[in-house]
N, C-alpha and C positions, 0 to 999 in steps of 0.2 A: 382701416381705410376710411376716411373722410367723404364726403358728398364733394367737397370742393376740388378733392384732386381729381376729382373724375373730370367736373364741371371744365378745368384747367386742362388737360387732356385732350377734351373734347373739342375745344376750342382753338388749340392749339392745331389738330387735324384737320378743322374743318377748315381754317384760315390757308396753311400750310405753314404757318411761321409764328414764333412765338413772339417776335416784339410785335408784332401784327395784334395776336393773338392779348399779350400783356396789357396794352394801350386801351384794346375794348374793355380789357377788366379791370379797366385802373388800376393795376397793381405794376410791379416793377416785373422786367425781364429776368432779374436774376433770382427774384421769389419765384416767379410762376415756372423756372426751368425748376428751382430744386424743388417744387412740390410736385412735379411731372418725374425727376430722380425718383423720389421718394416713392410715388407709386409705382413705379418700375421694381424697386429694391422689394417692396411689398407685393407685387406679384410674382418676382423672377424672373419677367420677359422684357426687352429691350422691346420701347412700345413706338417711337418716332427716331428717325435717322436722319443725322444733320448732315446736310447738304449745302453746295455754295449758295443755293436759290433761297432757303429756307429749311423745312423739314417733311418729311415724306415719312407714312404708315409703315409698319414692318407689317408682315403676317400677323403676328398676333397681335400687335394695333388697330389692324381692320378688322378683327373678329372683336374687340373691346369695342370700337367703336361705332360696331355695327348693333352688339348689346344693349350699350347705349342709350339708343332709341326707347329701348323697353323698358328700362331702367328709372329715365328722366318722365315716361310718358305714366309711371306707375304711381311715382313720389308726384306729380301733378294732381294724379285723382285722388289722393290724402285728404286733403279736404271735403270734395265731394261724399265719400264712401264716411268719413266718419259722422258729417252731419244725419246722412240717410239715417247711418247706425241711431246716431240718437233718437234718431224720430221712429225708432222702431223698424225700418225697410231695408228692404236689401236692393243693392246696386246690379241689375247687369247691365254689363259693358255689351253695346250692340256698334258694329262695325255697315255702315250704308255706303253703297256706290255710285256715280255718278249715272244718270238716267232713271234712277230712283222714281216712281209719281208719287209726289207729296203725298195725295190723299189719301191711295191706297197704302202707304205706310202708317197716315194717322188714323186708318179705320185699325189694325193691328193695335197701336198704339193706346187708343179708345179700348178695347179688350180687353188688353193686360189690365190699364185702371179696374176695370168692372170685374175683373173675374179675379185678380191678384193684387187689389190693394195696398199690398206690404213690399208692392214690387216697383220700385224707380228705374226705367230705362232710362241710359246714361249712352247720346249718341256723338261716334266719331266717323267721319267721313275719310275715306280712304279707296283707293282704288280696289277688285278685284285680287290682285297678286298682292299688295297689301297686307289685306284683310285673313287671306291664307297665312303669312307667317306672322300675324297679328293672334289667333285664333291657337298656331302651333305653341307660342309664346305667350300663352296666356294674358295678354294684353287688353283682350274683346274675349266675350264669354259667345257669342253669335255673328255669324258673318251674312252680313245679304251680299251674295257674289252672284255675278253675272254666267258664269261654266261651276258645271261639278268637279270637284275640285277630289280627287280617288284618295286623299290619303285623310278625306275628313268622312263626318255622318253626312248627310244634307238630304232637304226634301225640294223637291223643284214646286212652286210656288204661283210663276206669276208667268207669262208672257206677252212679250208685247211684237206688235207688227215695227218693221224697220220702213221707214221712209226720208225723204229730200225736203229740207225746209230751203223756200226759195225766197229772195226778196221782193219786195212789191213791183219792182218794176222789171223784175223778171221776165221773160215771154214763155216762160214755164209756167209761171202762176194762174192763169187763167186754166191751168186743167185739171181736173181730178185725180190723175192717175200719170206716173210715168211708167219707162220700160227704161232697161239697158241701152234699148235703140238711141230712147231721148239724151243720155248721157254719153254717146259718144262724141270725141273730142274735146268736152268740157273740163275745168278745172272743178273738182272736188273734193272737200275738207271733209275729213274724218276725223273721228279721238283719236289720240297718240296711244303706242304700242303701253299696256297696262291700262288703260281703260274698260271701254265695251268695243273689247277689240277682234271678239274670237267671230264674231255676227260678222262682220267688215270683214276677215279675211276670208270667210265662207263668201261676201260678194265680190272680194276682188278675184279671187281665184273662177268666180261664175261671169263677170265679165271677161276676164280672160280666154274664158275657153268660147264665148259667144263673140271673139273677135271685136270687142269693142275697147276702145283706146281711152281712157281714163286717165286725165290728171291729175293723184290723189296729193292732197296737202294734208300732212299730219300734226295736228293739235295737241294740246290739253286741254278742256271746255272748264271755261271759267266763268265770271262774271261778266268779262270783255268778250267771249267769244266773238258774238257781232261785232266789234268792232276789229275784230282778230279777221275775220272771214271777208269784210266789207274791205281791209288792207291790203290783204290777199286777193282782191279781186276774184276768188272762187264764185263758179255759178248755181254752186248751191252744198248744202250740207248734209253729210248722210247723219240721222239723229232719229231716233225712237218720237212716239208724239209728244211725251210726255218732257224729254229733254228742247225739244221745239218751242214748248210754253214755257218755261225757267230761263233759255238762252237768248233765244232769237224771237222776242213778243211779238213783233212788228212782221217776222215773216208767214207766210204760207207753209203749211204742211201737205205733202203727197206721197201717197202711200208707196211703195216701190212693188210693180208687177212682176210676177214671173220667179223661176226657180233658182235651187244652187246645183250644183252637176251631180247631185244624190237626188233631186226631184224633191227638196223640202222647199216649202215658202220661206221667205228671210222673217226674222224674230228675234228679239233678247231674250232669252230667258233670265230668272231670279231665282236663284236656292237660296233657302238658310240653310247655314250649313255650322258643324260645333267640331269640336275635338272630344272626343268618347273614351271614356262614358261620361254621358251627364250625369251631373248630380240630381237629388231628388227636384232641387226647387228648380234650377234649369230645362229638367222634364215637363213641368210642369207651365215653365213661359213656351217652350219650344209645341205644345198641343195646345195652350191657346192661340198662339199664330197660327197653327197648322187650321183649325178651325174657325178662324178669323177671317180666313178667305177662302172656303168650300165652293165656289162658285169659279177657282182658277186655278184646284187641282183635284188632283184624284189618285188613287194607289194604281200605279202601275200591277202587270198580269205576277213579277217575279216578288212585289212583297204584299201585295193586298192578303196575302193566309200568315202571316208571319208574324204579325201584331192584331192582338184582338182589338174591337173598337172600344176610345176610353182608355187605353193603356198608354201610359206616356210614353212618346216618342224618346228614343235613346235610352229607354230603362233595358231593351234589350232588344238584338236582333233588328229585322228588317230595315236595311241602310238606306234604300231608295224608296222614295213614290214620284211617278213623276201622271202628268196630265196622261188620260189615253183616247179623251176626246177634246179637242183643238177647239172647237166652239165653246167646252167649257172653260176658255181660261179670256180672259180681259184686258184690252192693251189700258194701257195708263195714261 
């Protein structure tokens, strides 16, 4: 099996059509159908079905070409991972998500240099749900994911307070604090579903039950945001503090008052989180983060006895720590 017929394949799916498809690769329509036969003949599965429109995935197209992803994202870090090699270091692949604070990820960062030398963090940016089958697919050796994710290790890390970034000429801005009240009838941008979205349905489900009528507009936060939201005419953006300072410079940040219908304050939380067991040297990045930020977590009551202090994380036992005092942890 070639790299190319995959490449061909892949392109052909993504397009839905292979003169489509040909014309991007400069190659001919009738090379790039028989080197797509040819993989076919070579796996045994009929992989695209020709259609009047073009051509369309079978089942086992969509599972090739959802591989893919992993495949093309692994022969990319070839480079990266062998020069490390030569310099002596090892690569891990760390998965970040959006709402991230820069800083408190470069103080982790600062760490590993100091305490692991021989250790190159290598980052990709990827949503939560992402980052999950990024981790299962050995893709990313570490996920910073926004929920616990049950079918990994993870330690919960970091939280932050959720609040409204408004524009300057807002008549919100001038205040410290809002409530649910202040958002009734307003138009409201949030992330799009696979972001930091698990926080936002915990607040739309608590506006709801508080009888307040919320216009939510669902995103992807980018570079453009502001000017995504200023399009939208939205009266303001639901965003952690930290995602406030990267998107919207220019706007006001206000913290968001009041509970979810469980009686928690609103917050993002951050796990790292691996697929288990770690290896030794991955034990050993996964306890210097864990101790890189002592001041925004703490062992929970069910594993604080189940790992001595000092013992690497994921060498065995104890799945969870999470904060058990709320003052000690630090928005971003």
């Amino acid at each position: 099996m070639e790299l190319r017929h995959l490449e061909y394949f892949a392109a052909a799916a993504r397009v839905g059509s292979v003169s489509k498809a040909a014309a991007a690769l400069n190659t001919s329509q009738p090379s790039l159908s028989r080197q797509i036969r040819a993989l076919e003949g070579e796996l045994g599965y009929r992989l695209l079905e020709r259609t009047p429109e073009g051509v369309v995935m079978t089942k086992a197209g969509v599972g090739l070409y959802r591989h893919l992803d992993v495949v093309f994202s692994q022969i990319q870090q070839i480079p990266e991972i062998i020069r490390a090699a030569d310099l002596g270091e090892q690569v891990v692949r760390v998965g970040i998500p959006q709402g991230l604070p820069d800083e408190w990820f470069l103080e982790i960062a600062q760490a590993v240099r100091q305490h692991l030398p021989g250790v190159s963090l290598s980052l990709h940016e990827a949503t939560t749900e992402e980052q999950r089958l990024m981790v299962m697919m050995r893709v990313i050796d570490l996920a910073f994911i926004h929920f616990d994710a049950p079918e990994l290790e993870s330690r919960l890390l970091l939280e932050q307070p959720m609040g409204i970034a408004v524009a300057p000429d807002s008549p919100l801005a001038a205040r410290s604090t809002v409530s649910f009240a202040d958002l009734d009838g307003r138009k409201v941008m949030a992330h799009a579903i696979g972001e930091i979205n698990a926080e936002e349905a915990r607040l739309r489900a608590a506006a709801a039950a508080a009888g307040v009528d919320v216009q939510w507009v669902f995103r992807r936060f980018s570079e453009h945001s502001e000017l995504i939201a200023r399009t939208a005419q939205v009266d303001a953006v639901l965003v952690t503090q930290a995602s406030r300072a990267r998107n919207f410079r220019r706007w006001s940040w206000l913290p968001l008052e009041g509970t979810d219908t469980e009686g928690r304050r609103f917050g993002t939380q951050t796990w790292v989180a691996w697929r288990a067991p770690a290896g030794a040297e991955l034990a050993e990045v996964i306890a210097v983060v864990e101790a890189a930020v002592p001041r925004r977590t703490a062992p929970s009551a069910r594993t604080a006895g189940r790992r001595a202090p000092g013992r690497a994380p994921g060498a065995s036992g104890g799945r969870r720590s999470a904060p058990t005092n709320p003052a000690a942890t630090a928005p971003g």
